[in-house]
TIZAVO-99599 format. One record per residue (C-alpha): z, y, x; chain; residue in three letters. Coordinates in nm, 3 decimals. Layout:
N
REC         w         v         u   chain   resn
REC         Z         Y         X       A    ALA
...
***
This chain:
491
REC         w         v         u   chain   resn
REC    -1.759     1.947     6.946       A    UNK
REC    -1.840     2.096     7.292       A    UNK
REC    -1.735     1.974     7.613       A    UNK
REC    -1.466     2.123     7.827       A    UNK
REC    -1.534     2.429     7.999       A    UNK
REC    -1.383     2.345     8.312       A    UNK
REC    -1.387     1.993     8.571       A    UNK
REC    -1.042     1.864     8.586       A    UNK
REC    -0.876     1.898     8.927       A    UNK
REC    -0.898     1.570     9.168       A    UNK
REC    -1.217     1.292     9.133       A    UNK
REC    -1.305     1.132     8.861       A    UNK
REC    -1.559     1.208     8.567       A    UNK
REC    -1.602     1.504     8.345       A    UNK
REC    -1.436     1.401     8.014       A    UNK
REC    -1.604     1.353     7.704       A    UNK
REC    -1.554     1.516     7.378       A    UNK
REC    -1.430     1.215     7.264       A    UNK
REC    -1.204     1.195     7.533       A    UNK
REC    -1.039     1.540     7.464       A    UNK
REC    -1.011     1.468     7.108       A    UNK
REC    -0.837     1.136     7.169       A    UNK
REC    -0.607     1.307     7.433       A    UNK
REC    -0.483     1.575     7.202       A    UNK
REC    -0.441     1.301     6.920       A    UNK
REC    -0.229     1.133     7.199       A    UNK
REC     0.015     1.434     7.235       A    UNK
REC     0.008     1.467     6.942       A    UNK
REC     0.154     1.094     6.832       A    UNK
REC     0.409     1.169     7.144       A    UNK
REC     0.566     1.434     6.983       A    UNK
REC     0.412     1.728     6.914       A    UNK
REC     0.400     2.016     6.655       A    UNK
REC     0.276     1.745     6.394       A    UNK
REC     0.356     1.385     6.487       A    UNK
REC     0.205     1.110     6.309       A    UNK
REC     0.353     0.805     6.338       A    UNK
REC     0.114     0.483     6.505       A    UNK
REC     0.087     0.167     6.251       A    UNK
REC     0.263    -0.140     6.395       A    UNK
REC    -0.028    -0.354     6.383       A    UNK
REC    -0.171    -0.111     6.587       A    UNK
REC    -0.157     0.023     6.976       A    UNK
REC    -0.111     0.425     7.071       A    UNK
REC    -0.459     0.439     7.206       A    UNK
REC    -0.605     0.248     6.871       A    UNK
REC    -0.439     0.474     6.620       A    UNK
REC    -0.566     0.774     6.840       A    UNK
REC    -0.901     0.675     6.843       A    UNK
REC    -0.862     0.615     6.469       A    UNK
REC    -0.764     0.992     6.463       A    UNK
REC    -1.064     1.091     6.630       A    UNK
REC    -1.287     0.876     6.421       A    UNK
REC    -1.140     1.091     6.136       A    UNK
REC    -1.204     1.385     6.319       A    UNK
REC    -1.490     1.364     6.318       A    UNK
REC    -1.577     1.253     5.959       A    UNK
REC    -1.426     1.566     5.860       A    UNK
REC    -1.682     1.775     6.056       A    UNK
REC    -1.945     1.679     5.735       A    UNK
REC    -1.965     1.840     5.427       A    UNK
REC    -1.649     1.694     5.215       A    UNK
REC    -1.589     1.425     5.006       A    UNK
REC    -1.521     1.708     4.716       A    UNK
REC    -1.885     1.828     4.680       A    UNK
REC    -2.076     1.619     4.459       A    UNK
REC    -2.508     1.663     4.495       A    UNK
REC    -2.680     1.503     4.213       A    UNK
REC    -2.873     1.237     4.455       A    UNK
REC    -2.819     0.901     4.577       A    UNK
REC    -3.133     0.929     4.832       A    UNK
REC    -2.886     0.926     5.154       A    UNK
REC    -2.691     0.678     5.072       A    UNK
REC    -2.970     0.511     4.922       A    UNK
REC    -3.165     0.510     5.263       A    UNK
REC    -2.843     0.439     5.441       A    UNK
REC    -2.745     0.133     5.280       A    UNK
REC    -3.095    -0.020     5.288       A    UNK
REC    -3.122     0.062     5.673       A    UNK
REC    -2.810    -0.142     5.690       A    UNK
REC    -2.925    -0.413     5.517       A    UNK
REC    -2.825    -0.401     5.157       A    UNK
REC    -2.453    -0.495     5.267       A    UNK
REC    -2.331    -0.387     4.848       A    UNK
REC    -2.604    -0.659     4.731       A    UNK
REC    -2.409    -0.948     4.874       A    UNK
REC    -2.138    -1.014     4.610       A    UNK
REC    -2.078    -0.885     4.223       A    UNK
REC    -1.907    -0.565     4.158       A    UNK
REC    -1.660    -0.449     3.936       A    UNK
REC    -1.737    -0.048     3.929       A    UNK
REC    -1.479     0.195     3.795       A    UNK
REC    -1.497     0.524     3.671       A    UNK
REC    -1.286     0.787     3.444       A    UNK
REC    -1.062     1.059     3.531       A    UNK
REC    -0.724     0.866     3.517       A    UNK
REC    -0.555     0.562     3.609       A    UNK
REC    -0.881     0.449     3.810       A    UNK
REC    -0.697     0.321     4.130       A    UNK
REC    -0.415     0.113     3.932       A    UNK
REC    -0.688    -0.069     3.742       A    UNK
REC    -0.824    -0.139     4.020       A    UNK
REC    -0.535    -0.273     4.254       A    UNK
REC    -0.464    -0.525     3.912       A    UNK
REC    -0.816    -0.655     3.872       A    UNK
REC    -0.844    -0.691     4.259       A    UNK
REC    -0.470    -0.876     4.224       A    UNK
REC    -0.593    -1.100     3.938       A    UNK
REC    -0.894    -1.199     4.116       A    UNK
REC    -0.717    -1.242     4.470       A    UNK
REC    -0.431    -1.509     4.213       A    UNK
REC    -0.810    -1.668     4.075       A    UNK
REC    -0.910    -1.784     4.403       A    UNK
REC    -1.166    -1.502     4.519       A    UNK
REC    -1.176    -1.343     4.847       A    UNK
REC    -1.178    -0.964     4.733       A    UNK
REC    -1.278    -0.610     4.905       A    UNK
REC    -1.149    -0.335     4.729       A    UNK
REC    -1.295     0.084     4.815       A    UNK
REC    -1.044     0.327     4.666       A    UNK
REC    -1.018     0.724     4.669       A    UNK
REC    -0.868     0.928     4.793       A    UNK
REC    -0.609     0.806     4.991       A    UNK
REC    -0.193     0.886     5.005       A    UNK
REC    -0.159     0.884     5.335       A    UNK
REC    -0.410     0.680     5.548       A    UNK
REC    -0.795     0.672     5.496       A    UNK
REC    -0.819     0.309     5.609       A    UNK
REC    -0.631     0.244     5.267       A    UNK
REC    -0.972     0.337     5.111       A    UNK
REC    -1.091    -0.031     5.230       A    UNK
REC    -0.935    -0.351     5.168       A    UNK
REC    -0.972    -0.697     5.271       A    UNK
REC    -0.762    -0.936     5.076       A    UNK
REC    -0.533    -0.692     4.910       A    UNK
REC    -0.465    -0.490     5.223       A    UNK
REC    -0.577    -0.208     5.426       A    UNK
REC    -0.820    -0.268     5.725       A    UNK
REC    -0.631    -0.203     6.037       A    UNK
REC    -0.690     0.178     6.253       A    UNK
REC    -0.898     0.004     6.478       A    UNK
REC    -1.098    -0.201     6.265       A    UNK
REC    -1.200     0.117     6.059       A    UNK
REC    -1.308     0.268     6.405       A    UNK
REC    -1.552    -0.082     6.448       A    UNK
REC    -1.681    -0.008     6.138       A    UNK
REC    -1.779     0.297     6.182       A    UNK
REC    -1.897     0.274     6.562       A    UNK
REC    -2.107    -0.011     6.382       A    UNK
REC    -2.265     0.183     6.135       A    UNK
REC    -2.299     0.548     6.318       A    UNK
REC    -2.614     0.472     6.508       A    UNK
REC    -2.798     0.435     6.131       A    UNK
REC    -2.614     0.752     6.009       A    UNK
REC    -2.705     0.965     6.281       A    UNK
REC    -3.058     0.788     6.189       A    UNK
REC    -3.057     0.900     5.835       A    UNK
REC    -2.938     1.211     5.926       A    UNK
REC    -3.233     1.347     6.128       A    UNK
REC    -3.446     1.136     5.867       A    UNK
REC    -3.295     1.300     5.531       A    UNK
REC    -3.244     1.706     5.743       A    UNK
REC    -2.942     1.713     5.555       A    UNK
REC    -2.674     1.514     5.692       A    UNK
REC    -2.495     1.257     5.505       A    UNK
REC    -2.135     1.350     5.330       A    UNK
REC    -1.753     1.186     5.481       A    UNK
REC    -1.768     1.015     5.137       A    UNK
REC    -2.108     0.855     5.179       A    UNK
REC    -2.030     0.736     5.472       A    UNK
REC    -1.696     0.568     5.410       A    UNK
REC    -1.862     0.443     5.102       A    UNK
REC    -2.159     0.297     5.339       A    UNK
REC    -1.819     0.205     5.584       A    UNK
REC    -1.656     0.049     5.284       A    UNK
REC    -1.978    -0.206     5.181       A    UNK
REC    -2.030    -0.292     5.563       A    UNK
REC    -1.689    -0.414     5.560       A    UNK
REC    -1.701    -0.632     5.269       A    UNK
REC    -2.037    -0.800     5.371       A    UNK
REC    -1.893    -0.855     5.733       A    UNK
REC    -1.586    -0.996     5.581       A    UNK
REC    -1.734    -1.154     5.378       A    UNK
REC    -1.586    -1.093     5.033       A    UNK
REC    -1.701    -1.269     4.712       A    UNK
REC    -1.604    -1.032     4.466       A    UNK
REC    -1.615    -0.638     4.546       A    UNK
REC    -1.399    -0.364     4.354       A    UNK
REC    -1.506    -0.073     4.353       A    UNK
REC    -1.412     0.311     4.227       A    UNK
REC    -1.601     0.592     4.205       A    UNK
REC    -1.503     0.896     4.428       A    UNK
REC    -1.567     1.151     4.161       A    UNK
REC    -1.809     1.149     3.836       A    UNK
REC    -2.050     0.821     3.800       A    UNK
REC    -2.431     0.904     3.779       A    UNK
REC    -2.452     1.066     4.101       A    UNK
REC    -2.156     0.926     4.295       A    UNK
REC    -2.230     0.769     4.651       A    UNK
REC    -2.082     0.468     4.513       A    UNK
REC    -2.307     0.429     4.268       A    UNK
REC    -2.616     0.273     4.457       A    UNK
REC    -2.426    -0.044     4.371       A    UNK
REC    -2.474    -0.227     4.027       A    UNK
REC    -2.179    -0.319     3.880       A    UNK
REC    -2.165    -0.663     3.721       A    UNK
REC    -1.889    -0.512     3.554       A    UNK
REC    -1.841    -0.127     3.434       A    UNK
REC    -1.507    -0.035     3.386       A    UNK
REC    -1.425     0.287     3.190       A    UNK
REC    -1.096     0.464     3.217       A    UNK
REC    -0.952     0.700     2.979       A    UNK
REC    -1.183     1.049     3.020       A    UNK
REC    -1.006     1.377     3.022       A    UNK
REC    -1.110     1.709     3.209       A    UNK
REC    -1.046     1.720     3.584       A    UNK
REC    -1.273     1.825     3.851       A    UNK
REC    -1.393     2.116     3.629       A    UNK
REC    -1.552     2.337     3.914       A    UNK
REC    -1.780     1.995     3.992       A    UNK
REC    -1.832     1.801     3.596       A    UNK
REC    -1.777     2.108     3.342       A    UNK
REC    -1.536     2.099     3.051       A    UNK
REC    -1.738     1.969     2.849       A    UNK
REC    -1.583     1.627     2.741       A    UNK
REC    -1.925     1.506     2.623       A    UNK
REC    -2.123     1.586     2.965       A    UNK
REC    -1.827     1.462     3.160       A    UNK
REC    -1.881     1.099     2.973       A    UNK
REC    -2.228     1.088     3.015       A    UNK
REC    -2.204     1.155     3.385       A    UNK
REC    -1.988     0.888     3.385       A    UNK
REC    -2.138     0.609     3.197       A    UNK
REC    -2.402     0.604     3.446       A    UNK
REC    -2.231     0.365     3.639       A    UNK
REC    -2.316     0.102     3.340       A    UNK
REC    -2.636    -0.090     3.468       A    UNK
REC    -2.876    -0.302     3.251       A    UNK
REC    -2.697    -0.622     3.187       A    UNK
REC    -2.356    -0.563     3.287       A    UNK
REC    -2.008    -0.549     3.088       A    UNK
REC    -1.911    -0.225     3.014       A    UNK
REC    -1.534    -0.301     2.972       A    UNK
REC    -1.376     0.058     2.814       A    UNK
REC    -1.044     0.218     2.746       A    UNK
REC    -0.963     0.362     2.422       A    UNK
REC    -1.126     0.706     2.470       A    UNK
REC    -1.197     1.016     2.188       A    UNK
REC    -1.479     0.953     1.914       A    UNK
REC    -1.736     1.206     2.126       A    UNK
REC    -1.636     0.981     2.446       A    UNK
REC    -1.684     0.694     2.290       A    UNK
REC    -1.968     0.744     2.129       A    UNK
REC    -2.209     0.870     2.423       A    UNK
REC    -2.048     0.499     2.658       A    UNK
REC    -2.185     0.321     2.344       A    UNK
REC    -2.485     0.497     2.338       A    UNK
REC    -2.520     0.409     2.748       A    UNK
REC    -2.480     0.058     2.656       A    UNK
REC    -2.703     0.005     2.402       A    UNK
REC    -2.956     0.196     2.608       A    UNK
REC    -2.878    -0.051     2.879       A    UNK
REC    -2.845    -0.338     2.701       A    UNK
REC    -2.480    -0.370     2.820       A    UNK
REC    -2.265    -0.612     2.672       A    UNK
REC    -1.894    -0.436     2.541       A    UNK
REC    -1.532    -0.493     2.530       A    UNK
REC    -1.352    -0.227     2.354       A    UNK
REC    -0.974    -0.147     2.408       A    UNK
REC    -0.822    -0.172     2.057       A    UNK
REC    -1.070    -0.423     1.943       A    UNK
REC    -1.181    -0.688     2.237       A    UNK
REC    -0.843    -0.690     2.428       A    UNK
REC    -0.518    -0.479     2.450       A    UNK
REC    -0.156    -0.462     2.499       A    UNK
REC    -0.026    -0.650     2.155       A    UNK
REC     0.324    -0.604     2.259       A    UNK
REC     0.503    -0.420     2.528       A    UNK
REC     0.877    -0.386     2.613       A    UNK
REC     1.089    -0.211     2.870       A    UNK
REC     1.211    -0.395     3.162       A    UNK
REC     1.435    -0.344     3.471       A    UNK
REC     1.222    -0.272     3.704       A    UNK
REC     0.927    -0.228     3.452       A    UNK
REC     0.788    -0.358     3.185       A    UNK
REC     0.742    -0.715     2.988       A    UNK
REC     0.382    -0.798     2.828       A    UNK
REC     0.185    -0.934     2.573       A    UNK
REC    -0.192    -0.890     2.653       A    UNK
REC    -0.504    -0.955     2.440       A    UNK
REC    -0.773    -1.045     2.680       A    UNK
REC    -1.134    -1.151     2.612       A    UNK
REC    -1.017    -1.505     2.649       A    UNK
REC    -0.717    -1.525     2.442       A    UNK
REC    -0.353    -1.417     2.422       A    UNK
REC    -0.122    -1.421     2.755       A    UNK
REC     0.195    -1.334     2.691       A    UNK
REC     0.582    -1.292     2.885       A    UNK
REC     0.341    -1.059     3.181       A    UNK
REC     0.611    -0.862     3.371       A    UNK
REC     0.426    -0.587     3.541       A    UNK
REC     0.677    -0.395     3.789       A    UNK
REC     0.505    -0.018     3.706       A    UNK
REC     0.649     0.238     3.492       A    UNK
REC     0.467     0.406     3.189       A    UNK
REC     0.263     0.289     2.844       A    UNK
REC    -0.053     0.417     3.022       A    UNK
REC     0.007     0.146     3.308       A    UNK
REC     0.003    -0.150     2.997       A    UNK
REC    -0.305     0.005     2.895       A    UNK
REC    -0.447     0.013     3.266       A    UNK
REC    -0.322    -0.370     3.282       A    UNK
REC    -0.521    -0.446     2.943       A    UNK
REC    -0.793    -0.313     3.113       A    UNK
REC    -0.786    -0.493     3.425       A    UNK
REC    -0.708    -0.810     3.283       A    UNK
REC    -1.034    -0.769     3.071       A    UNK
REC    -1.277    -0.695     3.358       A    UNK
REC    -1.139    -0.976     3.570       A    UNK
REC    -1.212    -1.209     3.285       A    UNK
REC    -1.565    -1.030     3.284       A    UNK
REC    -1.640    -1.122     3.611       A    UNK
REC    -1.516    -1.462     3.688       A    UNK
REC    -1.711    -1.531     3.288       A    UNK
REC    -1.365    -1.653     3.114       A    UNK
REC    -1.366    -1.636     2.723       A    UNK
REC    -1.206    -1.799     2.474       A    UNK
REC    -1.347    -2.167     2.492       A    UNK
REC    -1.229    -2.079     2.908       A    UNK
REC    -0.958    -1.851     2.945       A    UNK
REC    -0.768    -1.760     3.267       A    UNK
REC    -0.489    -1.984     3.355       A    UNK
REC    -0.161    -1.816     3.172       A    UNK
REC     0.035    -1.870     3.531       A    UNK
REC    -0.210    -1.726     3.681       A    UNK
REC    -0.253    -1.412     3.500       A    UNK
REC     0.156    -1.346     3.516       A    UNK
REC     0.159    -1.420     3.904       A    UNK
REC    -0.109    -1.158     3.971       A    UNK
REC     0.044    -0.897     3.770       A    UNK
REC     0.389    -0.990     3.867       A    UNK
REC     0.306    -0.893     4.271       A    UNK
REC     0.098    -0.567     4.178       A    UNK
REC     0.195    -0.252     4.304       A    UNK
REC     0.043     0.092     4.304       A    UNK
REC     0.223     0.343     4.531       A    UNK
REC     0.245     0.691     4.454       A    UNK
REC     0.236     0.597     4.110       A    UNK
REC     0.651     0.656     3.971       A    UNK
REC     0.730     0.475     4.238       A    UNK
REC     1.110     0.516     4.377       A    UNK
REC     1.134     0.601     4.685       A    UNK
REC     1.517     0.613     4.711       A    UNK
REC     1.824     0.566     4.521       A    UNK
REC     2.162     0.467     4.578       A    UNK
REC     2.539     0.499     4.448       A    UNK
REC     2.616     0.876     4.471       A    UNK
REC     2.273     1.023     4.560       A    UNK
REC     1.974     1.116     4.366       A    UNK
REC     1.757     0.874     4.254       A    UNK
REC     1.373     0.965     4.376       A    UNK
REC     1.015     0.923     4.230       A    UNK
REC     0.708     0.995     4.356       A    UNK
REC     0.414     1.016     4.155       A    UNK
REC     0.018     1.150     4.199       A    UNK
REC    -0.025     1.296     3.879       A    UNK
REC    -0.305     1.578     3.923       A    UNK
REC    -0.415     1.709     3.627       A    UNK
REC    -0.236     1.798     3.266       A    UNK
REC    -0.327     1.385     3.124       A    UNK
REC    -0.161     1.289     3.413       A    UNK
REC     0.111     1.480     3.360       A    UNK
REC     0.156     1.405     3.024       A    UNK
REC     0.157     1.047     3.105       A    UNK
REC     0.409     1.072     3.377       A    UNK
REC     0.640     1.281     3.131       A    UNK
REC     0.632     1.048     2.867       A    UNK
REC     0.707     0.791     3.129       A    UNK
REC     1.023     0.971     3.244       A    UNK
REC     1.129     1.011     2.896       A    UNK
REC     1.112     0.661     2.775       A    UNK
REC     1.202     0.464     3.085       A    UNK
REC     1.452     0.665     3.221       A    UNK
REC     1.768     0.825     3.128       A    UNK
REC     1.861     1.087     3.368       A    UNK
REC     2.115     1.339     3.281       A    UNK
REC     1.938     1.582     3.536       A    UNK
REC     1.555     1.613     3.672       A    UNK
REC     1.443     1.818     3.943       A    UNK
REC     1.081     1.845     4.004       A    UNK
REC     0.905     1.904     4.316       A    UNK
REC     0.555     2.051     4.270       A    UNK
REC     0.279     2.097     4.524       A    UNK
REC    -0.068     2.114     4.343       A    UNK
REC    -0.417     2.176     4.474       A    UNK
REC    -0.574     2.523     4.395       A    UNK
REC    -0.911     2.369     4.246       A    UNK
REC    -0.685     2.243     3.960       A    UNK
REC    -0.529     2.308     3.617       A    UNK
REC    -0.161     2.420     3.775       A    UNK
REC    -0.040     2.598     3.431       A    UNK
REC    -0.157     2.258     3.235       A    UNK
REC     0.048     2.029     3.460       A    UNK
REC     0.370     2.287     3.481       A    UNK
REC     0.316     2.268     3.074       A    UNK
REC     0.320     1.939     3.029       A    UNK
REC     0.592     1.858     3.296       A    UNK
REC     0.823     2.129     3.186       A    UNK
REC     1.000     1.982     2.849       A    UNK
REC     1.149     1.657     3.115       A    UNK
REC     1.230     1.879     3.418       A    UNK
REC     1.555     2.125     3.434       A    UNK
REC     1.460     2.285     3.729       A    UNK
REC     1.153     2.265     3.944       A    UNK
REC     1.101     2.354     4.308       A    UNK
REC     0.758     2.488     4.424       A    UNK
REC     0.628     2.434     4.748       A    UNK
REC     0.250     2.323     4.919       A    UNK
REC     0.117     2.059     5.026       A    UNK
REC    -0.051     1.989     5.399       A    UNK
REC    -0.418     1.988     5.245       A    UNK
REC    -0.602     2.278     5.314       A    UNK
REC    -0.656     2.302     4.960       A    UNK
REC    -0.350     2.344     4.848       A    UNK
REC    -0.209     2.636     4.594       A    UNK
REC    -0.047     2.910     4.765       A    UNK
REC     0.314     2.805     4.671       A    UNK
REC     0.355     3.189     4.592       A    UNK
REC     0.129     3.186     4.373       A    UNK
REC     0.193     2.833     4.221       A    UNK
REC     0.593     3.031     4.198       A    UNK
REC     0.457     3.271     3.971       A    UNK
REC     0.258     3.041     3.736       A    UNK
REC     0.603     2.812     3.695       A    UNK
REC     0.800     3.122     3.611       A    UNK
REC     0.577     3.190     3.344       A    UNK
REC     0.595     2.865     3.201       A    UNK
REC     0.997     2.735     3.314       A    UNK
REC     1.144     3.074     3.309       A    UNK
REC     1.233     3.250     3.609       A    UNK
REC     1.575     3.093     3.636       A    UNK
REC     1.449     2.768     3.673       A    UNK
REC     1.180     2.784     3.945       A    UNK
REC     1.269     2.808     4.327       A    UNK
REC     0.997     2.832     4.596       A    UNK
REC     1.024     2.665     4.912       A    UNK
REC     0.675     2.649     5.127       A    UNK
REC     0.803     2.397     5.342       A    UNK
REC     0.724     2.046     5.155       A    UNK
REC     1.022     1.865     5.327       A    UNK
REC     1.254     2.151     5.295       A    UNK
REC     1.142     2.184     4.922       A    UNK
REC     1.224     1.809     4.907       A    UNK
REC     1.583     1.892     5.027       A    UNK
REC     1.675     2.124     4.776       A    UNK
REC     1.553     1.978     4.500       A    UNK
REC     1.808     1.686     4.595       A    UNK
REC     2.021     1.967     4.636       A    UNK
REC     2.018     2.131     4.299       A    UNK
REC     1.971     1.781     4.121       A    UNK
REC     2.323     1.673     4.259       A    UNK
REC     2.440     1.937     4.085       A    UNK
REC     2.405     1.734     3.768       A    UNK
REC     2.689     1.513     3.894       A    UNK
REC     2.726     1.219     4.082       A    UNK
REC     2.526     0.957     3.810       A    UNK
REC     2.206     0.998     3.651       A    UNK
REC     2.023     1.267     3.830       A    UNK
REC     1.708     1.210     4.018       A    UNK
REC     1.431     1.408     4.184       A    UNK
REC     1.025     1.397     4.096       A    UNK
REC     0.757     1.434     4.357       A    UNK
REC     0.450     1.546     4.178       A    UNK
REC     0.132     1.746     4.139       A    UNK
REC    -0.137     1.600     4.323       A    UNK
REC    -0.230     1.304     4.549       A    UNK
REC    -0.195     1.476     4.907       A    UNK
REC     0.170     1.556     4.743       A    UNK
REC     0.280     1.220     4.657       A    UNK
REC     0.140     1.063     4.975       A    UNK
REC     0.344     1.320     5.209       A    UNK
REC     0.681     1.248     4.976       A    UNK
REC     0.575     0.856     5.081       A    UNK
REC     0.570     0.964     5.444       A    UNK
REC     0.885     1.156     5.436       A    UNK
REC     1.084     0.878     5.279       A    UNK
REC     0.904     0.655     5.596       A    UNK
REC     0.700     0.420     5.329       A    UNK
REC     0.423     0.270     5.535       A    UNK
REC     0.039     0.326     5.375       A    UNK
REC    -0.040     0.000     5.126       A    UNK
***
């Protein structure tokens, strides 16, 4: 950023870059074109040099690109002293339910006794939701310490390397300092996008953790199911558990080739642990979980959808694969239904109003067609409304016809609009693509995401005065601004 052009009238110093930055963030949080709103754990002038920090994190090369090395953040860690080598890891990759898993196994080892750190991405609505201490977000200004602490060795690394270090390897870098300065005992951890060559991956899992694999990302991992897996069983390290969801034969077939090349031990969903029995519940759904150290049963886990069983499943087994239970030592029952009992994973069918008269509203971050199709068979099982509206803002680097496709059989109507991100779809252009699949009688566009918001309530209360309700979909971004709108704070 340069500095000003001109001296300010009266004494005083010439400001700073940083101090122009932090006083247009200030206006800004006062009321200007695009308000944000300050954190109440935090003051004006700590949320706006938050907003700076972010600022300038954004001027590097973004999180989206993916370079097949691990040299910078290899060289950045290590002049930071190793902070990922101070506790075990439970390292997640796979193209869905990644961040659910891994707010239950950091919830299950938080109700063990552990003091957790948990690095997420991306974010709904506030990066410092990437780190977490304890089962919450570091605070706006202690994301700015860490990264005042750790800039010096970046800018170090940078001139060292010639090519400058990524936003994602250094929140990743951010992320590890925290946990060490913490310190945590147990680190969770989820890969920002593929496995092999992620930033994340300088760490060595003690535990692997394998989501379902589908296509996403296409313009970065291929569509090739089969490379997509093996890029992503390179998070499984010699010696570790490689704890894996039910995945297609070819998927499962190159993660068991990984581990036996690795010498990885392996729990299978469908063989090792599972969901035995599952029911619907107000409010979500009741349990009966195989884990690798027995049977657990009445689990009531407040999240909508089969897939979310299967992501519980899955947690429960990598917690156990971490903290060593089995079956002559298996986590205490109480235990097991207490963690899963408080977990929550916003943006993910969560309501975000409803009342007597009024539309019942969901949000949910479902960005690519498996996503979809989860959150549509969700809809359909768990809910009985008379009338759904959808609300649609997806990003332009993904599968927009797949998601309307799989989202259209559950949704009457469906208002397009776009999203803040600067990668959004033209909502135009996403208009065009929904007539094709809804029809042209059931697709409005509205560019404006609140306004979209609006008449989607609108056109659902149409339906009558019971059993219509409103869906908030198509990517993250998307689901974080409908969290925003409806005033949730970042969790």
């Amino acid at each position: 950023m340069t500095e000003p052009d001109e001296r300010p009238e009266g004494e005083g110093e010439v400001p700073t870059a940083e101090d122009a930055v932090l006083s247009h963030v200030l206006d800004a949080i006062r009321g200007g074109d695009t308000p944000d709103v300050v954190p109440a754990q935090s003051s004006t002038a700590g949320y706006a040099e938050f907003l700076a920090v972010e600022a300038e994190l954004d001027r590097r090369w973004p999180e989206t690109v993916m370079e097949p090395s691990l040299e910078r953040i290899s060289a950045l860690v290590d002049v930071l002293g190793e902070p990922h080598r101070g506790y075990p890891v439970v390292h997640l990759t796979g193209t869905n339910g990644k961040t659910s898993t891994a707010r239950m196994i950091d919830a299950l080892l938080t109700e063990v006794g552990l003091r957790t750190g948990r690095y997420t991405s991306p974010h709904l609505q506030r990066a410092t939701e990437r780190i977490n201490i304890d089962n919450r977000p570091v605070t706006p200004e202690r994301y700015v310490q860490v990264y005042r602490d750790v800039a010096p060795f970046v800018d170090l690394i940078d001139a060292k390397e010639g090519t400058p270090l990524s936003k994602f390897e250094v929140l990743t870098a951010m992320g590890f300092a925290a946990f060490a300065d913490a310190p945590v005992e147990a680190g969770v951890v989820e890969v920002g996008l593929g496995g092999r060559w992620d930033a994340t991956n300088v760490v060595d899992g003690t535990v692997a953790v394998v989501t379902p694999i589908g296509l996403d990302h296409a313009e970065y991992l291929g569509t090739d199911l089969v490379g997509i897996a093996r890029e992503k069983s390179g998070i499984i390290k010699p010696g570790a558990v490689a704890v894996l969801a039910a995945q297609d034969k070819p998927v499962a077939d190159v993660l068991l080739e990984r581990c036996a090349e690795v010498d990885a031990q392996v729990a299978r969903e469908g063989v090792e642990f599972g969901v035995r029995e599952r029911e619907i519940a107000v409010g979500g759904q009741r349990l009966t979980l195989q884990g690798l150290g027995g049977t657990y049963d009445d689990i009531f886990l407040p999240l909508h959808g089969e897939h979310q069983a299967n992501n519980a499943a899955l947690a429960l087994a990598a917690a156990e694969a971490l903290v060593g239970a089995g079956p002559k030592q298996p986590l205490d029952a109480d235990v097991v239904r207490a963690a899963f009992a408080g977990v929550s994973s916003p943006g993910r069918l969560e309501r975000l109003a409803a009342g007597q008269g009024v539309p019942t509203v969901l949000a949910d971050a479902a960005h690519n067609p498996a996503g979809a199709r989860a959150l549509a068979e969700a809809l359909t099982t768990e809910f009985r409304f008379a009338r759904l509206v959808g609300v649609l803002g997806v990003l332009r680097d993904k599968d927009a016809r797949g998601i309307l496709t799989e989202l259209e059989p559950v949704l009457q109507e469906v208002v397009v609009t776009a999203s803040a991100s600067p990668r959004a779809m033209n909502a135009d252009e996403l208009g065009a693509l929904a007539a094709e699949v809804f029809g042209s009688g059931r697709v409005s566009v509205e560019p404006t995401f609140s306004e979209a918001v609006e008449q989607a309530r609108e056109v659902a209360e149409e339906g009558g005065e019971s059993g219509v309700g409103v869906v908030i979909t198509g990517s993250v971004v998307t689901a974080g601004e409908a969290r925003a709108l409806f005033g949730k704070e970042p969790s």
